[in-house]
C-alpha positions as a Markdown table, in Angstrom:
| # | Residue | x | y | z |
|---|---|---|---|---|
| 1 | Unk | 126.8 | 81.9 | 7.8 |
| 2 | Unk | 126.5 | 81.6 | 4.0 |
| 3 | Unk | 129.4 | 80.6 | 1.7 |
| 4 | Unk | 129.6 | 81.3 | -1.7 |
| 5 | Unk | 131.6 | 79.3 | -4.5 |
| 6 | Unk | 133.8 | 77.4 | -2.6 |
| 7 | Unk | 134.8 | 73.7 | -2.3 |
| 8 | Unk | 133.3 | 71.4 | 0.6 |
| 9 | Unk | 135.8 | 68.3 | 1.7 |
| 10 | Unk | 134.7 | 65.8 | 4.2 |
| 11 | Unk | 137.0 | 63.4 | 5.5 |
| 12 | Unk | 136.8 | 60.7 | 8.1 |
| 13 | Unk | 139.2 | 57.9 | 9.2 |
| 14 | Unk | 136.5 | 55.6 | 8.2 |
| 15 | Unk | 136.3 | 57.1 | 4.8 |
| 16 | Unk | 138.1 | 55.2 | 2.4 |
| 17 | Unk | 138.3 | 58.9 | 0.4 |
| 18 | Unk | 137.8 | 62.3 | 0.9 |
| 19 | Unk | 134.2 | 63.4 | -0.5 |
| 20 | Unk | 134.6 | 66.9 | -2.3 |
| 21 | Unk | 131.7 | 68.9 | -3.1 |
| 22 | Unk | 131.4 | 71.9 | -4.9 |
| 23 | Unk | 129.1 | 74.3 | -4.1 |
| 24 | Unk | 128.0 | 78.0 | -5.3 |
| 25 | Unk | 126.1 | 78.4 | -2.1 |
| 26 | Unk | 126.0 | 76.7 | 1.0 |
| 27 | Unk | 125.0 | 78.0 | 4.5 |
| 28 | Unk | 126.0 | 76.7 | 8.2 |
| 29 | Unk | 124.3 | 76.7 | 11.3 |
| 30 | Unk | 126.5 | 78.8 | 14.1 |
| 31 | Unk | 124.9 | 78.2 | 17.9 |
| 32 | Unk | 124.0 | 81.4 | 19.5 |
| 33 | Unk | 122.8 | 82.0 | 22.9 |
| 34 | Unk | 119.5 | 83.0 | 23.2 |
| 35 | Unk | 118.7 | 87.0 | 23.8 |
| 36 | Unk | 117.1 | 85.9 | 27.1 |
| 37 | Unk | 120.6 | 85.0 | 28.5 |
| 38 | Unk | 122.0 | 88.7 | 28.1 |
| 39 | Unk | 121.2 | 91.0 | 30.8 |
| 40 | Unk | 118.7 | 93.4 | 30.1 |
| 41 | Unk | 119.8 | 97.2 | 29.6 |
| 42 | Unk | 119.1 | 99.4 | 32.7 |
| 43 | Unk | 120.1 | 97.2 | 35.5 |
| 44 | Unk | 122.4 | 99.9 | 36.5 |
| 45 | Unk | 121.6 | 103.5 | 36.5 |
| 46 | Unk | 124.1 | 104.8 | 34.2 |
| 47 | Unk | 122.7 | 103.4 | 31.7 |
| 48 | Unk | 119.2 | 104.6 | 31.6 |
| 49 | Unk | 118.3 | 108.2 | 29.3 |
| 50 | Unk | 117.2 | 111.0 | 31.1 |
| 51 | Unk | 113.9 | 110.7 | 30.7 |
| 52 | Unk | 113.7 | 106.9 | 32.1 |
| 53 | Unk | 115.6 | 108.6 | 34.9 |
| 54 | Unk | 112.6 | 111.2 | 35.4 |
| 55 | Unk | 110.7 | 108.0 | 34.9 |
| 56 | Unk | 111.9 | 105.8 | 37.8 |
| 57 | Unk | 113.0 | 108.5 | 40.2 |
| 58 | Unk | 109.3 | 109.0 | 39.8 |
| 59 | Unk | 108.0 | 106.1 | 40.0 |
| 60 | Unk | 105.8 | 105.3 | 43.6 |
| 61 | Unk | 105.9 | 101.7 | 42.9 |
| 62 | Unk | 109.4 | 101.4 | 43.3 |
| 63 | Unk | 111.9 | 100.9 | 45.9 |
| 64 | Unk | 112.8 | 104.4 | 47.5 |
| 65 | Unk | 116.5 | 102.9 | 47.2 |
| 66 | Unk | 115.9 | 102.7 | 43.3 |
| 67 | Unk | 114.3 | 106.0 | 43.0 |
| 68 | Unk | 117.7 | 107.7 | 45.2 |
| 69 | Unk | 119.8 | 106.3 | 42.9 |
| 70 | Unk | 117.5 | 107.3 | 39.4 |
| 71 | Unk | 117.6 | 110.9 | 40.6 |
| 72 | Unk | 121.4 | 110.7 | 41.8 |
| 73 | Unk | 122.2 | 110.0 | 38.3 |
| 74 | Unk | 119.7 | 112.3 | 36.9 |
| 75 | Unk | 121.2 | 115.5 | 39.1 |
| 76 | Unk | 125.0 | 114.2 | 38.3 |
| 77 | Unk | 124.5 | 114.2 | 34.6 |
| 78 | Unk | 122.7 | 118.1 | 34.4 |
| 79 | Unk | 125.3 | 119.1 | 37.3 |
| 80 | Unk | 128.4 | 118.1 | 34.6 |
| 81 | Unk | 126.9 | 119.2 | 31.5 |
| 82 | Unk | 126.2 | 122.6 | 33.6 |
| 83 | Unk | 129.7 | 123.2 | 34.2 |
| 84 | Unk | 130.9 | 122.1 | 30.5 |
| 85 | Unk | 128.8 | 125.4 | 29.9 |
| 86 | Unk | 131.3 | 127.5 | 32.5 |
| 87 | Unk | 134.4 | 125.9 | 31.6 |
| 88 | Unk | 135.0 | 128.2 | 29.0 |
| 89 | Unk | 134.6 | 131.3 | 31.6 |
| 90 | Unk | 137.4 | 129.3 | 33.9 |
| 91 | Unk | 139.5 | 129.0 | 31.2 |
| 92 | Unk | 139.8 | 132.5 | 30.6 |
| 93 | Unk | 140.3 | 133.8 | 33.8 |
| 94 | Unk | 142.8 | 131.6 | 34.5 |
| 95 | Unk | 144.7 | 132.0 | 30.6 |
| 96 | Unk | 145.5 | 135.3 | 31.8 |
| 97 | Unk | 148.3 | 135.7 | 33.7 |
| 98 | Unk | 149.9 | 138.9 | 36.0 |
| 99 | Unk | 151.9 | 141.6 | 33.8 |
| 100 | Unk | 155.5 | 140.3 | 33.6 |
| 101 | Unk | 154.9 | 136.9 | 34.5 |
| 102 | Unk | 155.4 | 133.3 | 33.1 |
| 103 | Unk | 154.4 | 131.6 | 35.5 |
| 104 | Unk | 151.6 | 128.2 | 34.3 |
| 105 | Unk | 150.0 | 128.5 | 37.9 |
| 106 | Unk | 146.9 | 128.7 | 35.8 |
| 107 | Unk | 147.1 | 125.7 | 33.7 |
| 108 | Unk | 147.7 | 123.8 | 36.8 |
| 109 | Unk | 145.1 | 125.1 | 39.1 |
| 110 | Unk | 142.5 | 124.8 | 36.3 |
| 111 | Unk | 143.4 | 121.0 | 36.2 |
| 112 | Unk | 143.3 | 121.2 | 40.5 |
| 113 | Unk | 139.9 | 122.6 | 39.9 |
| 114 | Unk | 138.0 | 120.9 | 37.6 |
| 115 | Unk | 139.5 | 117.1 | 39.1 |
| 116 | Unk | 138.1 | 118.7 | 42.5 |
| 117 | Unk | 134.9 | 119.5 | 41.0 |
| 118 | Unk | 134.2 | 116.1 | 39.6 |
| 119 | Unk | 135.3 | 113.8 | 42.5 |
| 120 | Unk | 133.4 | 116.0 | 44.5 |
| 121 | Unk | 130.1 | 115.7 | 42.1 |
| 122 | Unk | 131.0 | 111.4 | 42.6 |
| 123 | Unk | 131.2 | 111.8 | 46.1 |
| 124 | Unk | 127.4 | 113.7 | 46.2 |
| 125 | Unk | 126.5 | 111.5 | 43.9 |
| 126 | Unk | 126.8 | 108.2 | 46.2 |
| 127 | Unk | 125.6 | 110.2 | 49.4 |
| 128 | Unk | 122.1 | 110.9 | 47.3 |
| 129 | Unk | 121.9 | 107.5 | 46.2 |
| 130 | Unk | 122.6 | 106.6 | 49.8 |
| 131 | Unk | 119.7 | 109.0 | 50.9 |
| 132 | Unk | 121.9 | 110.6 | 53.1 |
| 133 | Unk | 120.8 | 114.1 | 51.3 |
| 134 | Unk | 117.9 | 114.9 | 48.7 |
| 135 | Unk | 120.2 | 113.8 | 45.3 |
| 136 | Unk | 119.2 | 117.4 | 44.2 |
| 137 | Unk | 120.8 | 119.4 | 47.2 |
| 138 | Unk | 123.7 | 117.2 | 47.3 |
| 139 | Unk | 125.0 | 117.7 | 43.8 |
| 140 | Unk | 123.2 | 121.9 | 42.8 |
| 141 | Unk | 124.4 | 123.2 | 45.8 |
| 142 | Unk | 128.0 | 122.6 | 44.8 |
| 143 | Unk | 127.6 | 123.7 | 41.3 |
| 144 | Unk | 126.1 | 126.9 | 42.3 |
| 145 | Unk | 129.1 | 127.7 | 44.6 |
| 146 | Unk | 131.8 | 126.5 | 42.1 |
| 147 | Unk | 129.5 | 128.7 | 39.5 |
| 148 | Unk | 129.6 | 131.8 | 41.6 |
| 149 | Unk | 133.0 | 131.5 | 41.6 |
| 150 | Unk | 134.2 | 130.6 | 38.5 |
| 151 | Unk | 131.5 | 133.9 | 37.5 |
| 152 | Unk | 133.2 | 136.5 | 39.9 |
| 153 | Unk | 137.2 | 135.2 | 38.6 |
| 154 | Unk | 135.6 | 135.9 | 34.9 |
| 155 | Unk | 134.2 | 139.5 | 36.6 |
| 156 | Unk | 137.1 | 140.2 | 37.6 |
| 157 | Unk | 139.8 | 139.5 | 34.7 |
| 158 | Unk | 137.1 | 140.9 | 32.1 |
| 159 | Unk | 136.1 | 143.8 | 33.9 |
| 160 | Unk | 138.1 | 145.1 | 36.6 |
| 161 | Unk | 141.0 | 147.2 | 35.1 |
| 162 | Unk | 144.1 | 145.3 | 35.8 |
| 163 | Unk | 142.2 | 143.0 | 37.8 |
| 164 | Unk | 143.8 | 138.8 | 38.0 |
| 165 | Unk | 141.5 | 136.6 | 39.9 |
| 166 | Unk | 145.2 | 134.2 | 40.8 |
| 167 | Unk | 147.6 | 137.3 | 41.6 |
| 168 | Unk | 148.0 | 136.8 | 45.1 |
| 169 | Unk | 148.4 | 132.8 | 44.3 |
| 170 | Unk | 151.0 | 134.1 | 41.9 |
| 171 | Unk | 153.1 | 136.0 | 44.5 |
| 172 | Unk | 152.7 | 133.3 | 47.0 |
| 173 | Unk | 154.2 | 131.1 | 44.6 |
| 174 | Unk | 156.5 | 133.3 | 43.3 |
| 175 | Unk | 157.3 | 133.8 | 47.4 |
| 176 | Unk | 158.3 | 130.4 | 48.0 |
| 177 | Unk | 160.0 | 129.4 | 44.9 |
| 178 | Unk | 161.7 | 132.1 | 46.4 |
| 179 | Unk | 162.5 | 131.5 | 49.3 |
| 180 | Unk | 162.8 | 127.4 | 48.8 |
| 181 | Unk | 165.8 | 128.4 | 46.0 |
| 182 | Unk | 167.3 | 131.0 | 48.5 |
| 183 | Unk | 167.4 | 127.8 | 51.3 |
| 184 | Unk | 168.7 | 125.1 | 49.4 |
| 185 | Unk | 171.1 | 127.7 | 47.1 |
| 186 | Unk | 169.9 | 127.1 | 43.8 |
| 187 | Unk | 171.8 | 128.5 | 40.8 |
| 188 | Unk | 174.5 | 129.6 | 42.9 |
| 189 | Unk | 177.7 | 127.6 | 42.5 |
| 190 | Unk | 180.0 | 127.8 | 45.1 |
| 191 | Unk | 183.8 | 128.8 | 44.6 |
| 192 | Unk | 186.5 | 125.7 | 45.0 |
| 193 | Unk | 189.5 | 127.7 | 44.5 |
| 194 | Unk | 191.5 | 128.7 | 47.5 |
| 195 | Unk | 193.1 | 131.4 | 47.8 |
| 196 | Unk | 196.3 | 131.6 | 47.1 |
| 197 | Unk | 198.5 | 133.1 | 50.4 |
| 198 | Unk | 200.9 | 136.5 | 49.2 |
């Protein structure tokens, strides 16, 4: 560290006084551990790029339990940004609610969804890395399915006349809000007065 134009005062208990020194630059040594002590980058999948990824998952030399876990994190990453791609599809079949409704069934089956989507994309995840399933099967095959059906709820709010991909959710929920206010008498009030006798 470097100083610049500043005053230097040492002081002891055996000096008799202080010694002052002024300097207009003066520089002190600060200890720092060596680099070799850090731990290297790329112990740990996550943080290799993609192409070190490629690079390991396809390397012979090593460990099969290595090259799992590369191409579990490879097939995880492309898997997410895939869907980032579809989200905006979800979002408008799932905006659009049924005629005469206000219902935010949407909104919250959109969050349901794409939680789902991403614990289940984890879970793959660890059974590749495991070698329970080819890394590639375990996490495509669900992103295809959640795909197809993210692309036929678009189909149908875009070009099916009067078509909502979440009306029968709609009127089961509106069914059982229904029926739950009808069972424990919600917003009716019941009478205290008694009648009076003629």
């Amino acid at each position: 560290m470097r100083l610049s134009n500043g005053t230097l005062v040492h002081d002891a208990p055996t000096y008799r006084n202080a010694r002052v020194l002024t300097f207009s630059s003066h520089d002190i040594e600060i200890p720092l551990p060596e680099i070799e002590k850090f731990r290297g980058r790329g112990e740990q999948g996550r943080e290799y790029t993609l192409n070190e990824l490629v690079k390991v998952g396809g390397d012979i030399k090593r460990t099969q339990s290595e090259r799992n876990t590369a191409w579990s994190s490879f097939h995880f990453r492309m898997v997410e940004v895939a869907m980032m791609l579809l989200l905006p599809f979800l979002a408008v079949a799932l905006a659009i609610p049924p005629k005469r409704s206000t219902s935010a069934l949407g909104v919250f089956l959109s969050i349901v969804m794409v939680v789902t989507y991403h614990k289940i994309n984890e879970y793959a995840q660890s059974v590749g890395a495991r070698g329970e399933f080819p890394p590639a099967i375990a996490l495509w095959v669900p992103c295809l399915l959640f795909a197809a059906l993210i692309l036929w709820m678009y189909h149908i709010a875009a070009h099916v006349p009067g078509g909502q991909p979440i009306g029968a959710l709609e009127r089961f929920a509106d069914k059982s809000g229904k029926a739950i206010r009808k069972f424990f008498h919600f917003g009716k009030r019941r009478s205290r007065l008694i009648p009076q006798e003629a």
